[in-house]
C-alpha positions in Angstrom: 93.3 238.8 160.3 91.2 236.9 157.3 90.5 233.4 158.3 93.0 232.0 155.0 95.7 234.5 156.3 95.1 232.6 159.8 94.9 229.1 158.7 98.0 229.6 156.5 100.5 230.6 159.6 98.5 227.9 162.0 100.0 225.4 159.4 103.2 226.9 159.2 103.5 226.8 163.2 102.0 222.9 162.9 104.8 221.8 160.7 107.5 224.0 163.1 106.0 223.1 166.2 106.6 219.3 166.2 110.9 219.9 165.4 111.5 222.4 167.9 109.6 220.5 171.4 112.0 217.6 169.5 114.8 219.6 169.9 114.2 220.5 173.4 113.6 217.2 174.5 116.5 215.4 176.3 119.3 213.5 174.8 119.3 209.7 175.5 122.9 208.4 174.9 124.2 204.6 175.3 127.4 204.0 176.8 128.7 200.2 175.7 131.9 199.8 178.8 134.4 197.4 177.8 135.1 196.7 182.1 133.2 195.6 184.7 131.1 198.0 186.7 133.5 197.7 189.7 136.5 198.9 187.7 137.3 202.3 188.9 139.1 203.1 185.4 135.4 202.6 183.6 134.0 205.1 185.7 136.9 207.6 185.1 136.4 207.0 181.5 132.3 207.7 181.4 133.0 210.9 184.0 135.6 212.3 181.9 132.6 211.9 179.0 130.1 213.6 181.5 132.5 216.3 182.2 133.4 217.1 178.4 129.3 217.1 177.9 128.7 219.7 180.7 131.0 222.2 179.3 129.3 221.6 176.1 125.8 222.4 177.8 124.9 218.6 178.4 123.8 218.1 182.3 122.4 214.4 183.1 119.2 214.9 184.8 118.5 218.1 183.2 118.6 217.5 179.1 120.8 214.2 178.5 119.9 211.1 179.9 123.0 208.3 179.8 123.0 204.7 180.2 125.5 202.7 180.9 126.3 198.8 180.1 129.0 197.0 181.8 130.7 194.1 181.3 133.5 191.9 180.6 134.7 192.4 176.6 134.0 188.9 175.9 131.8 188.5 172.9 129.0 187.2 173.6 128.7 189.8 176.6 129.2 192.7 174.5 126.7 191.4 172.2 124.0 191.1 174.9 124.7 194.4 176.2 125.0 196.1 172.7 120.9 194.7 172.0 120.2 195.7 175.7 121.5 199.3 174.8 119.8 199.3 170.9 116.6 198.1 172.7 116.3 201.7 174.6 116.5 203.7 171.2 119.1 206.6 172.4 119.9 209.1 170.3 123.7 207.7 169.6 125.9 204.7 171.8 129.0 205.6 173.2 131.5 202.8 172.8 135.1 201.8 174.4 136.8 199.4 172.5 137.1 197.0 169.3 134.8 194.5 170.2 132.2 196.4 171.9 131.5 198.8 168.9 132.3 195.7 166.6 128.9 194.4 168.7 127.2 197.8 168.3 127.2 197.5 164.4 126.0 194.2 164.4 122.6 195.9 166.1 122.0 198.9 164.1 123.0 200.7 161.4 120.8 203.4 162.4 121.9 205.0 165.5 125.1 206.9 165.5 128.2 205.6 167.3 131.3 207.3 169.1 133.7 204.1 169.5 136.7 205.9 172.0 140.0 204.2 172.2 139.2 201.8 169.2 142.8 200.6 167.2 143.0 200.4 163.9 139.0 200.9 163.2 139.8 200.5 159.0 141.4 197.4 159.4 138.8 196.3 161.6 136.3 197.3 159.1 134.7 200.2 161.3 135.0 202.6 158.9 136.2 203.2 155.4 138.8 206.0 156.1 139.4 208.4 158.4 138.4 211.4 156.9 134.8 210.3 155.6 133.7 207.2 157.8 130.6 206.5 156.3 127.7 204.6 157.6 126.8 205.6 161.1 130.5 205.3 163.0 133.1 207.8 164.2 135.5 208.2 167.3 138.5 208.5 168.8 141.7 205.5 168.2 144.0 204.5 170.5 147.4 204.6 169.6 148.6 204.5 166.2 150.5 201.2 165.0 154.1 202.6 165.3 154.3 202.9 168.6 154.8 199.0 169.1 158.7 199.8 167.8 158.6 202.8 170.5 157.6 200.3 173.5 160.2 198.5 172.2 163.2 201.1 171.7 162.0 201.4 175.5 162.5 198.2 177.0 165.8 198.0 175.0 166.7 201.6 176.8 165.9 200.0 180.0 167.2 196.9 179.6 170.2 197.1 177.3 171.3 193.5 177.3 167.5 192.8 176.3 167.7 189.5 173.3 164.0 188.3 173.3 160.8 190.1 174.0 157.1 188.4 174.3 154.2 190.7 172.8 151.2 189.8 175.0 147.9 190.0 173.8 144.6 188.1 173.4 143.5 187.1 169.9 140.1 187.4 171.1 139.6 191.2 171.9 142.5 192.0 170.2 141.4 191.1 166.5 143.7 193.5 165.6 146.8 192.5 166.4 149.6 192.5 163.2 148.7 196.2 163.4 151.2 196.5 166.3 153.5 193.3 165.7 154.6 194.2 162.6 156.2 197.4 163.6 157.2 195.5 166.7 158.6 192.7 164.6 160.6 195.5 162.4 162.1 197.1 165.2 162.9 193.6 167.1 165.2 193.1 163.7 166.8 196.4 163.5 167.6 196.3 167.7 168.8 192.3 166.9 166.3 191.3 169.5 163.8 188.5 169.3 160.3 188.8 168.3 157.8 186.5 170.2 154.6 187.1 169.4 152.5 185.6 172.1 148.7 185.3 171.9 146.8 184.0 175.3 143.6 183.8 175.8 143.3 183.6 179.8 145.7 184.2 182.8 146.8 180.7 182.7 148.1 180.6 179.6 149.3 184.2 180.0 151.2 182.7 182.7 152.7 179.9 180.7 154.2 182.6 178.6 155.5 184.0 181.0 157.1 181.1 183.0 158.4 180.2 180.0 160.1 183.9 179.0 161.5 183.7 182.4 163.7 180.5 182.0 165.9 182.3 180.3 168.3 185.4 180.8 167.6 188.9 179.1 163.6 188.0 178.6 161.3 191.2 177.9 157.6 191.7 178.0 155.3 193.9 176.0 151.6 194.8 176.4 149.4 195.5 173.9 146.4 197.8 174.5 143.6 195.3 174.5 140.6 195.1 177.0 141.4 191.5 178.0 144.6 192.1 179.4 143.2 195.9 180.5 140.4 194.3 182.7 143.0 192.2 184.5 145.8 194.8 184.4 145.9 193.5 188.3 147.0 190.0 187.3 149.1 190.8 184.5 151.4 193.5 186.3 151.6 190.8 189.1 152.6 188.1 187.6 155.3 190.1 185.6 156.6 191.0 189.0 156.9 187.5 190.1 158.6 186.0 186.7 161.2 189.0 187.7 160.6 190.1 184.1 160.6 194.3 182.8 157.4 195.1 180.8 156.1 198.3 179.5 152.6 199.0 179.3 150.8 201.2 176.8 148.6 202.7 179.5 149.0 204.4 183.2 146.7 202.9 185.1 149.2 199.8 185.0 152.5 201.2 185.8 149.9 202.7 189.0 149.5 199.6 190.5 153.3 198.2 189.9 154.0 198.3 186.2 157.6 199.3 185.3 157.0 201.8 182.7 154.0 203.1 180.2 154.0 205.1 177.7 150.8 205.6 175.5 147.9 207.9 175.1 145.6 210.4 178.0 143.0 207.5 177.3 140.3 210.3 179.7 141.2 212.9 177.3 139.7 210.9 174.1 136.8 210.6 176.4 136.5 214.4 177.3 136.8 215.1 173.2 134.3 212.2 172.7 131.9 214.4 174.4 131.9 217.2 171.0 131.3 214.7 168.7 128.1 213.7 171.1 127.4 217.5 171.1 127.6 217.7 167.2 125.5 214.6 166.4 123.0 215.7 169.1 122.6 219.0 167.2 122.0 217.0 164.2 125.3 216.2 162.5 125.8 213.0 160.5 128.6 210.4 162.0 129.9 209.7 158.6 130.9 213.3 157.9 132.8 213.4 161.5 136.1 212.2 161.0 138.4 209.8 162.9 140.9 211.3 165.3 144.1 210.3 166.4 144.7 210.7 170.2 146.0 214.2 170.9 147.9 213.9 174.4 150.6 211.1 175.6 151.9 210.2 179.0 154.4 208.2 180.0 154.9 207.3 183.4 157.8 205.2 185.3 157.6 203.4 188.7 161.1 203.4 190.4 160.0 200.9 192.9 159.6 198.2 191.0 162.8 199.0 188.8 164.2 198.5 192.4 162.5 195.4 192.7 163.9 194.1 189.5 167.7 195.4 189.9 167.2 198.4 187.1 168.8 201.5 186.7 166.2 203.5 185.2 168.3 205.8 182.8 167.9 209.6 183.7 166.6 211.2 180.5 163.8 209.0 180.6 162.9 209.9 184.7 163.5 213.5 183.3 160.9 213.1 180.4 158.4 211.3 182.4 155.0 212.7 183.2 155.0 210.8 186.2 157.1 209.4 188.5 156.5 206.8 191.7 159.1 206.9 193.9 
């Protein structure tokens, strides 16, 4: 081989070398969790992640490397943790909810992030549209807005002499809000039932609420998906056992541990498709160009021992059409 034939494919190797030992070198991904670390339903989340990446090729240990934050979705703690996470320079962050990915995008508008379970992340000002993000955010939402006026059609099933119903939720981590009450509000009008919109911002004054809902007859409670009243899903279906008062819940982790009814989205299966958006973006693939999904599967799920507990007949078609039923 001449010596200029020789140097000219040694720097074509150089300049191909350095791109494929990058692309063999291990993935580092962030995971921002919106619960504390002894919240079983956080770890179910970032398996189900882990489980969608190892059919995808990803093993942790092997060629992805993920780190996880936990904490409480206050602000200032997602904050902390969102620089904590920035600080290790990962190849994207993984993030569970409004505030947390709200956080995120505070730090860096360079690495990619996958919010999962995020509602309404246009009106929160994630992402332009759904279709084309832009900037360096995608993911997965929630529930869509309507569904507020479902919960509600719901309770009014269960509870047919239902005349006022509380939406809980905490104006904190749950910026969002009018997305659900105005459908909520719309369908308390067409069903003639009163719309209380009820913003608390601890378990005191989510028991005040509720003390107060309670003093009167036909009294009705709605949940709305936000991390605050998610992390203390414990307290909250509690004390809506003791104020003797029929909820529904938008996720089934609640009606698990005594909730009445839920009805919402397979929150572990936004997780699992999470994972090929990490795949894509991993391979290369630009966040902006990856648009936002709507959830794909729903559950609902109905607890007949604590309509029991509250004196309901829990009509049939809905036992019949629920995914799961506690007996």
């Amino acid at each position: 081989m001449r010596r200029r034939d020789f140097i000219t494919l040694l720097s074509g190797v150089t300049a191909v070398w350095p791109l494929a030992a990058r692309a063999q070198q291990p993935g580092k991904i962030g995971v921002l969790s919106g619960l504390p670390e002894n919240d079983p339903e956080g770890h179910a989340r970032v398996a189900a992640f882990q489980e969608g990446l190892q059919k995808l090729g990803w093993t942790e240990g092997r060629n992805v490397r993920i780190d996880v934050r936990w904490g409480m979705p206050e602000v200032e703690t997602m904050r902390r943790l969102a620089t904590e996470l920035v600080a290790l320079r990962p190849n994207l962050i993984v993030t569970q909810n409004t505030p947390g990915t709200i956080a995120a995008l505070q730090q860096t508008r360079a690495i990619p992030i996958i919010f999962v379970n995020v509602v309404d992340p246009v009106g929160s000002g994630l992402v332009t549209n759904f279709l084309r993000p832009g900037g360096n955010v995608t993911g997965f939402i929630s529930l869509e807005s309507t569904i507020s006026g479902k919960w509600l059609e719901l309770l009014k099933e269960i509870t047919p002499s239902l005349a006022r119903v509380a939406f809980v939720f905490n104006p904190v981590t749950a910026s969002y809000a009018e997305y659900y009450l105005a459908p909520f509000k719309a369908a308390a009008l067409s069903l003639a039932v009163e719309a209380i919109a009820a913003p608390v911002r601890d378990l005191a004054a989510l028991e005040t609420v509720l003390a107060s809902l309670a003093g009167k007859p036909n009294g009705g409670l709605l949940i709305m998906p936000d991390t605050f009243l998610i992390a203390n899903r414990a307290a909250v279906t509690s004390l809506a056992a003791r104020y003797r008062l029929p909820a529904i819940y938008p996720y089934r982790y609640f009606t698990d541990i005594g909730g009445l009814l839920s009805y919402g989205s397979d929150q572990l299966d936004n997780y699992q498709r999470a994972a090929s958006y990490a795949d894509r973006i991993l391979k290369g693939e630009n966040p902006s160009e990856l648009p936002v999904q709507a959830p794909a599967k729903f559950e609902m799920a109905i607890n007949l021992r604590t309509a029991r507990t509250l004196g309901l007949e829990m009509p049939a078609k809905l036992v019949a059409l629920a995914d799961e039923v506690i007996e």
